[in-house]
Short mmCIF file of the C-alpha atoms (twelve columns), coordinates in Angstrom:
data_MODEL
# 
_entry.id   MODEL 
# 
loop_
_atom_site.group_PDB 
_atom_site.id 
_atom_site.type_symbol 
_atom_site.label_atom_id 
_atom_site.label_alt_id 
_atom_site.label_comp_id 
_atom_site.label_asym_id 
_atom_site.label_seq_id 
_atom_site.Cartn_x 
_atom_site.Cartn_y 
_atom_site.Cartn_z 
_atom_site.pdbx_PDB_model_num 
ATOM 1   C CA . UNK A 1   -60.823 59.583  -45.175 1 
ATOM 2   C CA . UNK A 2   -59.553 55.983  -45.043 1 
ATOM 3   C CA . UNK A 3   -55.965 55.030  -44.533 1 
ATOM 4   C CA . UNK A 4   -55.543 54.078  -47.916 1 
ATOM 5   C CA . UNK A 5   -57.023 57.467  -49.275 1 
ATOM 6   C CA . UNK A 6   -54.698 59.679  -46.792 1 
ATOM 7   C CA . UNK A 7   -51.687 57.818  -47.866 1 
ATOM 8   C CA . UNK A 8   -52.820 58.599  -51.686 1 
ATOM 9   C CA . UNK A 9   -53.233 62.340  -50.484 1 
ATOM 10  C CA . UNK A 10  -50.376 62.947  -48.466 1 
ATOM 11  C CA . UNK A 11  -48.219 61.337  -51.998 1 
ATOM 12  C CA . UNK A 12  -49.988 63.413  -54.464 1 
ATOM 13  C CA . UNK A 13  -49.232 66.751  -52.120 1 
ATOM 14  C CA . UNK A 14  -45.263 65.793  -51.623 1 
ATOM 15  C CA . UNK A 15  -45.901 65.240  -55.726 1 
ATOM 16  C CA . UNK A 16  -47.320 68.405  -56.017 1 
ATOM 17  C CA . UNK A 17  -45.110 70.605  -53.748 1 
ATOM 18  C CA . UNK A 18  -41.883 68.497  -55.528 1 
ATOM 19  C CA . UNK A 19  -43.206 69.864  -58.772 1 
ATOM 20  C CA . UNK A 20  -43.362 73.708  -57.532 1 
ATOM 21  C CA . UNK A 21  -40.070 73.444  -56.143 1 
ATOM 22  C CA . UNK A 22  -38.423 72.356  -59.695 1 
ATOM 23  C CA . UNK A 23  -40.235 74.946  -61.969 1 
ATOM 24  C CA . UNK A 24  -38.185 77.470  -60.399 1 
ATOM 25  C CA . UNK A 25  -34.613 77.421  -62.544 1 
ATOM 26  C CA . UNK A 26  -31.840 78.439  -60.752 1 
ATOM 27  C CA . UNK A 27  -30.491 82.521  -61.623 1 
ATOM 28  C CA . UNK A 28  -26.755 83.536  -62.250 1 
ATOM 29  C CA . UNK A 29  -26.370 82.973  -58.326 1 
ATOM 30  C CA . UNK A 30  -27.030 79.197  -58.455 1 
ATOM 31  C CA . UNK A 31  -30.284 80.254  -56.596 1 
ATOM 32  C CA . UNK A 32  -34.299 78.619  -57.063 1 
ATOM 33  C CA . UNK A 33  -36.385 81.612  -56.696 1 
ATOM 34  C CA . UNK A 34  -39.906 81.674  -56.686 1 
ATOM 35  C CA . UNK A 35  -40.509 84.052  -59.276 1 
ATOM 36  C CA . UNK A 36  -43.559 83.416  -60.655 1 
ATOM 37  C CA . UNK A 37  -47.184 83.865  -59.408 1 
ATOM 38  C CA . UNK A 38  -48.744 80.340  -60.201 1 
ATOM 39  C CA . UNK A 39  -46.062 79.089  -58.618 1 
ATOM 40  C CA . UNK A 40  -46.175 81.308  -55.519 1 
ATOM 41  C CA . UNK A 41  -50.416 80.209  -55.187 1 
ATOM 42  C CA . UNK A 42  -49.132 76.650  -55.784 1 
ATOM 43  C CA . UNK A 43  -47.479 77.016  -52.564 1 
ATOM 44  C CA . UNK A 44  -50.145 78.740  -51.109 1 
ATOM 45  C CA . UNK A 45  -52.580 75.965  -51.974 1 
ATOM 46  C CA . UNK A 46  -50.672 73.165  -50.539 1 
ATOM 47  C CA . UNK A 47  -49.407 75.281  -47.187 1 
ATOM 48  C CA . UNK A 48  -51.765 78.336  -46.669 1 
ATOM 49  C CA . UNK A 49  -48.697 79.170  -43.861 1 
ATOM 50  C CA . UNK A 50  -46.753 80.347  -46.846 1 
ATOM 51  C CA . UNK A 51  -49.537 83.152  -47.261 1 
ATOM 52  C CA . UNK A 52  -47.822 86.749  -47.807 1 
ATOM 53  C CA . UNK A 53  -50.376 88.473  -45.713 1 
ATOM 54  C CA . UNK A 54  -50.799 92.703  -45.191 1 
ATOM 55  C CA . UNK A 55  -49.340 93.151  -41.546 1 
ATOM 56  C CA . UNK A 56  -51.618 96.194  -40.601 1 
ATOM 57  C CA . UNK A 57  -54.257 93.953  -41.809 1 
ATOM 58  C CA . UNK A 58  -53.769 91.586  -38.909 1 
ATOM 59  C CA . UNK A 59  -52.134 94.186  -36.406 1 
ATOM 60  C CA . UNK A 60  -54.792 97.218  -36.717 1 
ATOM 61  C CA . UNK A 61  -52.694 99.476  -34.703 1 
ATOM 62  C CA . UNK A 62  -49.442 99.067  -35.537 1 
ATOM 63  C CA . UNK A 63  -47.274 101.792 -36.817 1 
ATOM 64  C CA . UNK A 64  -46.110 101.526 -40.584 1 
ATOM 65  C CA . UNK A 65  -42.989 103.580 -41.283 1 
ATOM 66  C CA . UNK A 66  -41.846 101.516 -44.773 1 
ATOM 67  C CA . UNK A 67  -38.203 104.100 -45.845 1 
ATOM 68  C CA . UNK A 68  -37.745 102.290 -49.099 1 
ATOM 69  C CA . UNK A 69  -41.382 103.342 -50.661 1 
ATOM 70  C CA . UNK A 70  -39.244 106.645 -50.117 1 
ATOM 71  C CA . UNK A 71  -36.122 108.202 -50.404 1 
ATOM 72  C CA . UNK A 72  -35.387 108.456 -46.453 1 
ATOM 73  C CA . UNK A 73  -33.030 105.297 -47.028 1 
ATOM 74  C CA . UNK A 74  -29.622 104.436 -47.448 1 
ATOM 75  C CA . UNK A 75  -30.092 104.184 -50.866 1 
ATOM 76  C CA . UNK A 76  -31.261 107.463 -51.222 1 
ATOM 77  C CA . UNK A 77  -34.092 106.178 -53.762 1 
ATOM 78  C CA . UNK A 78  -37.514 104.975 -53.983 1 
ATOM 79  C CA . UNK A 79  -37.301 101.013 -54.005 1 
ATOM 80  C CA . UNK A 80  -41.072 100.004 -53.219 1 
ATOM 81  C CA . UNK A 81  -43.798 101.486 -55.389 1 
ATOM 82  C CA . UNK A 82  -45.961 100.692 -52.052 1 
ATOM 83  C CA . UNK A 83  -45.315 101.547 -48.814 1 
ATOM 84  C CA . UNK A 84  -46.236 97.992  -47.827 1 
ATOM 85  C CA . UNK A 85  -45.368 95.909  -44.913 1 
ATOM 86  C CA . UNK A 86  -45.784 91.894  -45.429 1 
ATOM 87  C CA . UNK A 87  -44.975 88.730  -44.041 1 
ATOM 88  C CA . UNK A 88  -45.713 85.238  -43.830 1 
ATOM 89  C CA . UNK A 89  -48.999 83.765  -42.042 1 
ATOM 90  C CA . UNK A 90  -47.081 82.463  -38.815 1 
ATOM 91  C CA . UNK A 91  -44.610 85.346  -38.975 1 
ATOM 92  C CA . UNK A 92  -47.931 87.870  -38.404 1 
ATOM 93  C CA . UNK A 93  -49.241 85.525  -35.476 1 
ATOM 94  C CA . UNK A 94  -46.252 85.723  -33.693 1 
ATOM 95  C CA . UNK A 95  -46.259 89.151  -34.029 1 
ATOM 96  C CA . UNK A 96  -49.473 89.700  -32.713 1 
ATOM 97  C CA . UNK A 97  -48.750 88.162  -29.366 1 
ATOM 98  C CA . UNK A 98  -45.383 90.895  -29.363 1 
ATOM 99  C CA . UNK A 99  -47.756 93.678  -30.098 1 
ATOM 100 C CA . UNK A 100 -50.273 92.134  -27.439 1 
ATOM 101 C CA . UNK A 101 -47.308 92.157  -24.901 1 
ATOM 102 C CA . UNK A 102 -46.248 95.669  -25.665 1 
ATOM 103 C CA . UNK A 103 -49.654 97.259  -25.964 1 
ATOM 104 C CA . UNK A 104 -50.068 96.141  -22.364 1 
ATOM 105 C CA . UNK A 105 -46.898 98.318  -21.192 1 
ATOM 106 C CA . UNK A 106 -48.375 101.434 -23.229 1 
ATOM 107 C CA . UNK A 107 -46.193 100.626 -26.021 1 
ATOM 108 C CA . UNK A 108 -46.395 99.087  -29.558 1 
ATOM 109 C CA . UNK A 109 -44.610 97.965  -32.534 1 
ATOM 110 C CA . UNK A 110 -43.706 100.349 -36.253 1 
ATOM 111 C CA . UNK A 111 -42.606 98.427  -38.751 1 
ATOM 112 C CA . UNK A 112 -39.479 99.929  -41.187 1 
ATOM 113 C CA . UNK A 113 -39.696 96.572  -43.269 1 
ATOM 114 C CA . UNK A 114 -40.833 93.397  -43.976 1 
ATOM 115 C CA . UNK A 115 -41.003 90.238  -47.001 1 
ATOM 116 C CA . UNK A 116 -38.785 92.010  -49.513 1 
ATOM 117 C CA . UNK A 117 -38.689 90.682  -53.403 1 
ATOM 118 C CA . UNK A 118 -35.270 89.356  -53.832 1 
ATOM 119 C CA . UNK A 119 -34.740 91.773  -57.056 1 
ATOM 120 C CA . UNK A 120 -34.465 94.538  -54.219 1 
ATOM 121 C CA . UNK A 121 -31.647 92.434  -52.271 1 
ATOM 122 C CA . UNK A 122 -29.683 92.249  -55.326 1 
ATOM 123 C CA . UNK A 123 -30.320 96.286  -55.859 1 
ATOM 124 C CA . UNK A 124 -29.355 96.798  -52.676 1 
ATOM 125 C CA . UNK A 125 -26.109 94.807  -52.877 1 
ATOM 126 C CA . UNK A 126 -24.805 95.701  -57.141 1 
ATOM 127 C CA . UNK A 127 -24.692 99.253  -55.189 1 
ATOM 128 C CA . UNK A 128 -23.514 98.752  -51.972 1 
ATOM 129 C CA . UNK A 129 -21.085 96.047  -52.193 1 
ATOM 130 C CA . UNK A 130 -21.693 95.200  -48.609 1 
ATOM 131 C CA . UNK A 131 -22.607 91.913  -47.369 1 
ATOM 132 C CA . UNK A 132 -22.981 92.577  -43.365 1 
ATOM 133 C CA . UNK A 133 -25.396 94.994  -43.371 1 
ATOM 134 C CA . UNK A 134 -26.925 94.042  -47.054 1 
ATOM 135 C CA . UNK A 135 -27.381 90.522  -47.979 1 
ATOM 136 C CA . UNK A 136 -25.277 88.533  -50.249 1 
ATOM 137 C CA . UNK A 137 -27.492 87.931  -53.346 1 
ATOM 138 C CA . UNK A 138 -25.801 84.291  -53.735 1 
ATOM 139 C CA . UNK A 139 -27.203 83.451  -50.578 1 
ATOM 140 C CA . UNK A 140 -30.688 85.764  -50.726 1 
ATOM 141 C CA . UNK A 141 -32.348 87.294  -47.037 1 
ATOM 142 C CA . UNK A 142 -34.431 86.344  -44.613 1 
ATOM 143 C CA . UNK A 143 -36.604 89.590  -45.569 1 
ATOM 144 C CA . UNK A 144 -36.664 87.443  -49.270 1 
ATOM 145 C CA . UNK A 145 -38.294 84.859  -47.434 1 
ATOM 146 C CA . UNK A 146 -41.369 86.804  -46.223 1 
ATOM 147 C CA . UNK A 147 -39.154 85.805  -42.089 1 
ATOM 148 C CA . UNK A 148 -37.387 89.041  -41.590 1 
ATOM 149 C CA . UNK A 149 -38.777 91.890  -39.851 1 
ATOM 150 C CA . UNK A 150 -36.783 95.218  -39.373 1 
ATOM 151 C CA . UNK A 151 -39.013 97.290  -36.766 1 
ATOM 152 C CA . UNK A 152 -38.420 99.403  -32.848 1 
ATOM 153 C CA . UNK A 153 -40.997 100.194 -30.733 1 
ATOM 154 C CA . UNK A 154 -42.950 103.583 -30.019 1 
ATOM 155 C CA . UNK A 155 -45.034 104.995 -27.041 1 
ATOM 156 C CA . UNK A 156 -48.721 104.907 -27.555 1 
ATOM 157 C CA . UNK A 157 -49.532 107.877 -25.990 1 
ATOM 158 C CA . UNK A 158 -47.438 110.297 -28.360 1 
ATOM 159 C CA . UNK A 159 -46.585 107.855 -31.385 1 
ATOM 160 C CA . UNK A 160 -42.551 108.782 -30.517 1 
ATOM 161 C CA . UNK A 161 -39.791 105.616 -31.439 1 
ATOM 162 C CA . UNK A 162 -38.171 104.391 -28.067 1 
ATOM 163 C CA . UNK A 163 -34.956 106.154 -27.806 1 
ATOM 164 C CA . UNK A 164 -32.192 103.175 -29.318 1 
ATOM 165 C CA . UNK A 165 -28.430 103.192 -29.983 1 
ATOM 166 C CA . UNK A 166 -28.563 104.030 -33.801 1 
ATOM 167 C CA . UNK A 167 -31.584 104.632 -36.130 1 
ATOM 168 C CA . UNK A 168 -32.640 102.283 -38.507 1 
ATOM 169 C CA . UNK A 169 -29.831 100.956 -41.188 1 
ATOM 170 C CA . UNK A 170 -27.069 102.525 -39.178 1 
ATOM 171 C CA . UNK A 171 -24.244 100.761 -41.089 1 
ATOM 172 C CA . UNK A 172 -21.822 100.987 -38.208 1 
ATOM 173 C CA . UNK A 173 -20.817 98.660  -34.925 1 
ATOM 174 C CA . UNK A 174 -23.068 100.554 -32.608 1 
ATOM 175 C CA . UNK A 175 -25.912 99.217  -34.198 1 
ATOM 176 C CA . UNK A 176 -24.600 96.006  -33.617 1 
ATOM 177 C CA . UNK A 177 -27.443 93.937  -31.344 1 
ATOM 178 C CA . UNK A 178 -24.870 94.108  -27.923 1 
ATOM 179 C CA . UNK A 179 -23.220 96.963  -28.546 1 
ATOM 180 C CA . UNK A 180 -22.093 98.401  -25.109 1 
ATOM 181 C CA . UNK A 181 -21.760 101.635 -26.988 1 
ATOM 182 C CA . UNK A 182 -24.968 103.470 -25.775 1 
ATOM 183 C CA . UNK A 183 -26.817 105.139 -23.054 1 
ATOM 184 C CA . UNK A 184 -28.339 103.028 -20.241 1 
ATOM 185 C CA . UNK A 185 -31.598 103.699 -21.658 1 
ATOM 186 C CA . UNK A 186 -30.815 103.001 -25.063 1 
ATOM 187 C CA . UNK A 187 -29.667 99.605  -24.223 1 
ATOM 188 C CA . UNK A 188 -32.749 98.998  -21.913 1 
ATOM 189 C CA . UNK A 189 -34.844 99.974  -24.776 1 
ATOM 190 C CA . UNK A 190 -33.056 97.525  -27.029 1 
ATOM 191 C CA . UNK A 191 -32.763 94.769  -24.746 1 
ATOM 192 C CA . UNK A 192 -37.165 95.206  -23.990 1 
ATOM 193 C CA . UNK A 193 -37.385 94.847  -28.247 1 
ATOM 194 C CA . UNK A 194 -35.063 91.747  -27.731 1 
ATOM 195 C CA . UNK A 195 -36.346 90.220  -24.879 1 
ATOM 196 C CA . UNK A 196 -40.516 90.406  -26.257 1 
ATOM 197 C CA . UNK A 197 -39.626 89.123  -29.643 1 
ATOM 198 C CA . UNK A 198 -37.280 86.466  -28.629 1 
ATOM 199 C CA . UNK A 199 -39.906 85.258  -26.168 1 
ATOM 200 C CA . UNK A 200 -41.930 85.019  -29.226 1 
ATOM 201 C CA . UNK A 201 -40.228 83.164  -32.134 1 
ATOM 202 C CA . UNK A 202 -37.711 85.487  -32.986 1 
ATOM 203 C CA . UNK A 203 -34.221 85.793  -33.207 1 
ATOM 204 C CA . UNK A 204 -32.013 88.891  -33.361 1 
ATOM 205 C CA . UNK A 205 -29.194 89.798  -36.119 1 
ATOM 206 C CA . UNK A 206 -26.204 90.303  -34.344 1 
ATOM 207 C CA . UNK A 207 -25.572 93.608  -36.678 1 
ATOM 208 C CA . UNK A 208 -28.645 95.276  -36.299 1 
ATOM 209 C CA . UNK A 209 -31.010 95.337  -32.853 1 
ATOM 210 C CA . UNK A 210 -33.714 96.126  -35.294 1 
ATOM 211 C CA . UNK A 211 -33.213 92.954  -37.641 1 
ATOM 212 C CA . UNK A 212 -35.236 89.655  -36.034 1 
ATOM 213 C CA . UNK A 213 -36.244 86.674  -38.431 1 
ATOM 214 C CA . UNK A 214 -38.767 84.091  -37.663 1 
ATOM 215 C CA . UNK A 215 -36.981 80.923  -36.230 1 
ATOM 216 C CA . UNK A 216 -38.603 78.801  -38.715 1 
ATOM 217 C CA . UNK A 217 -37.663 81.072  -41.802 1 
ATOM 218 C CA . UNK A 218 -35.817 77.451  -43.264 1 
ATOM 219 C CA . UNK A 219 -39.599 76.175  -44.118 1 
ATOM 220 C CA . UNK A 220 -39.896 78.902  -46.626 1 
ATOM 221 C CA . UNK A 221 -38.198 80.129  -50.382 1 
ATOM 222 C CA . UNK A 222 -36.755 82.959  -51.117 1 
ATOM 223 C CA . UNK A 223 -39.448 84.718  -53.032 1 
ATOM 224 C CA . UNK A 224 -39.577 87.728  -55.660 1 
ATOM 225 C CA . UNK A 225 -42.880 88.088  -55.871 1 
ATOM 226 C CA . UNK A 226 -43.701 92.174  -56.225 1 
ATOM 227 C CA . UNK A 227 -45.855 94.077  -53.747 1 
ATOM 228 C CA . UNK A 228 -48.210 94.916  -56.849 1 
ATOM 229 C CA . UNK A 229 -48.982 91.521  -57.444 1 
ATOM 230 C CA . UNK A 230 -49.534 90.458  -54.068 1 
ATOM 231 C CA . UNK A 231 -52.581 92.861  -53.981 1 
ATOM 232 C CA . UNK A 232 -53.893 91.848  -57.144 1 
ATOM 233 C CA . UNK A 233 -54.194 88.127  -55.612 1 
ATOM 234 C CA . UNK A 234 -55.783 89.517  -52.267 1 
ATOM 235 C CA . UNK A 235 -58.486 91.323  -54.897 1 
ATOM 236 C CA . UNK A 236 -58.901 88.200  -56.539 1 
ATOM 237 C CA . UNK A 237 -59.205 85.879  -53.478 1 
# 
């Protein structure tokens, strides 16, 4: 490809992406969600980073525990027709190299959650009316963005969660990420989950020490693309 050629390409893709980024009109919360499918492979197409990929597809052994497919969740109702776990391309790398690191210590990653559509955020919040430990749908979550990853660590050996300070979506301080509030072992157990993902991309939530989004989650929309949909396209692909 010749100078002149590249400069043509590199145009028509910033032309391109421009174009996907205005179809998307923004909702009652002043917010440009990508809503749509075409627009979602448009994306795709130009950035195949912005892939919503299967997590177990790309971590074989990890442990899936997905509470809102059921009604173990502060909701207290079934918000995912599939117990699903995804996340962006880049998101799933990273997390390879944490499960890598932990598999090597006889330990290993379970997943309670990952890319959420942003029509659950907004559930979660119309019945909450919390936005610490449930996002604020004017400004959408990381989890919308396909960056967020709510998750603990388990032995190998007999599949058992790493004792931590709270469970998951403990809505109180002690689940804050440096809580002193907890056993020794609790807090060595949290500060392991901190310390491997942190070394790998990820950053904590200060109210939850299961919360970490990808560092980079700023390169990517928020996204309401359904679970359902999402394996249509992988059937399709």
């Amino acid at each position: 490809m010749n100078k002149r050629h590249y400069t043509f390409f590199l145009a028509l893709s910033f032309l391109s992406f421009h174009a996907f980024s205005q179809m998307a009109k923004p909702n009652k919360y002043g917010l440009k969600i990508v809503s749509d499918v075409e627009s979602y492979k448009g994306q795709v197409k130009l950035d195949s980073n912005k892939t919503l990929v299967e997590i177990n597809k790309y971590i074989p052994n990890v442990a899936l525990d997905i509470r809102y497919a059921t009604t173990k969740n502060f909701m207290g109702e079934q918000m995912y027709a599939s117990a699903a776990a995804f996340t962006r391309l880049p998101v799933v790398r990273a997390l390879q190299k944490v499960q890598k690191e932990l598999n090597e210590k006889g330990l290993g990653l379970k997943i309670f959650d990952g890319y959420r559509p942003y029509t659950v955020t907004v559930a979660f919040y119309e019945k909450q009316k919390d936005s610490v430990f449930v996002a604020a749908p004017w400004k959408g979550s990381r989890h919308n963005r396909g960056c967020a990853i709510d998750l603990t660590i388990i032995n190998l050996k007999n599949g058992k969660e790493l004792k931590m300070p709270t469970g998951f979506d403990d809505f109180t301080t002690k689940a804050y990420a440096d809580s002193p509030n907890a056993s020794k072992k609790e807090i060595a157990n949290r500060e392991l989950l901190k310390s491997v993902m942190s070394k790998n991309g990820f950053t904590v939530y200060k109210e939850e020490w299961w919360h970490y989004d990808f560092n980079n989650w700023k390169d990517y929309d928020l996204t309401d693309i359904s679970f359902e949909e999402l394996y249509r396209l992988q059937v399709s692909q």
